[in-house]
C-alpha positions in Angstrom: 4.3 -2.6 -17.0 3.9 -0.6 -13.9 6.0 1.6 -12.0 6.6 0.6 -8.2 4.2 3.3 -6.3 1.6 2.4 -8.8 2.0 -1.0 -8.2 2.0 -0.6 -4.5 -1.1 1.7 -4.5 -2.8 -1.1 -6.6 -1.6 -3.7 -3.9 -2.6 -1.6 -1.5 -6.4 -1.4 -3.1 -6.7 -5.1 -3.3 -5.9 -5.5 -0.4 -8.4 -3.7 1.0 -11.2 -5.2 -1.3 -10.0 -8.8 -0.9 -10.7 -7.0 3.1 -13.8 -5.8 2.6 -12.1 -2.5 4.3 -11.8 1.5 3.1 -8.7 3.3 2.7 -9.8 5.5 5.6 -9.9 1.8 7.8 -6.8 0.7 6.8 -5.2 4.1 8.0 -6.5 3.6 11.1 -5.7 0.2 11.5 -2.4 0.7 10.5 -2.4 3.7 13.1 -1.6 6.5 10.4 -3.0 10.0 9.5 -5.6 9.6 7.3 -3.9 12.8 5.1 -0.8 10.3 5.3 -2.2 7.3 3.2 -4.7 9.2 0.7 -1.9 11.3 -0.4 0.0 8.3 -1.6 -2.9 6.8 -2.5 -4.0 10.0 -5.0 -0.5 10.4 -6.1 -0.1 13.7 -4.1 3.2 12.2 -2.1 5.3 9.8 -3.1 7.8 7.0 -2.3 6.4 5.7 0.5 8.7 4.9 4.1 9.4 1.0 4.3 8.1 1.6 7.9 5.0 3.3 7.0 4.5 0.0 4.5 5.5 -1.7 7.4 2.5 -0.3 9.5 0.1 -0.8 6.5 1.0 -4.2 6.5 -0.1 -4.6 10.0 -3.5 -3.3 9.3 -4.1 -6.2 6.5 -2.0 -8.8 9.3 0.2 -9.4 6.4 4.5 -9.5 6.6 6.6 -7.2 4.1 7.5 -10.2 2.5 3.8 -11.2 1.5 3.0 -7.6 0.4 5.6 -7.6 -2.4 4.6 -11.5 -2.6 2.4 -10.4 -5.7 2.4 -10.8 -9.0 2.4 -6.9 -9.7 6.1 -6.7 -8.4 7.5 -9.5 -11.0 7.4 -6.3 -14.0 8.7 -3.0 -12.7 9.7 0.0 -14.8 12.3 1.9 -12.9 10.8 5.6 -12.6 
């Protein structure tokens, strides 16, 4: 069981694998501060903004609704 930032971080990550991309890239494709995205990704900020997910899923050319389309959001903990 996972919490929902970790399970969007871990998203986030195979995403960019399945991409062949870096964190840094999808940042920049997603037109964010680099400082923005590694600090959610190294669990320095938390609760990411829907629209910064929004913009992330632009970078992978992916809706909302297939980001959370995942198997890692069918067993949440709440925090």
């Amino acid at each position: 069981m996972m919490n929902l930032e970790g399970a969007i971080r871990k998203r986030i990550i195979d995403l960019a694998k399945k991409n062949n991309i870096t964190i840094n890239k999808v940042s920049t494709l997603a037109g964010l501060p680099h400082t923005t995205l590694l600090s959610f990704m190294n669990n320095k900020a938390h609760d990411p903004r829907i629209s910064t997910l929004l913009h992330i899923c632009e970078a992978f050319n992916i809706t909302l609704t297939e980001f959370f389309d995942d198997k890692l959001f069918l067993d949440i903990k709440d925090e």
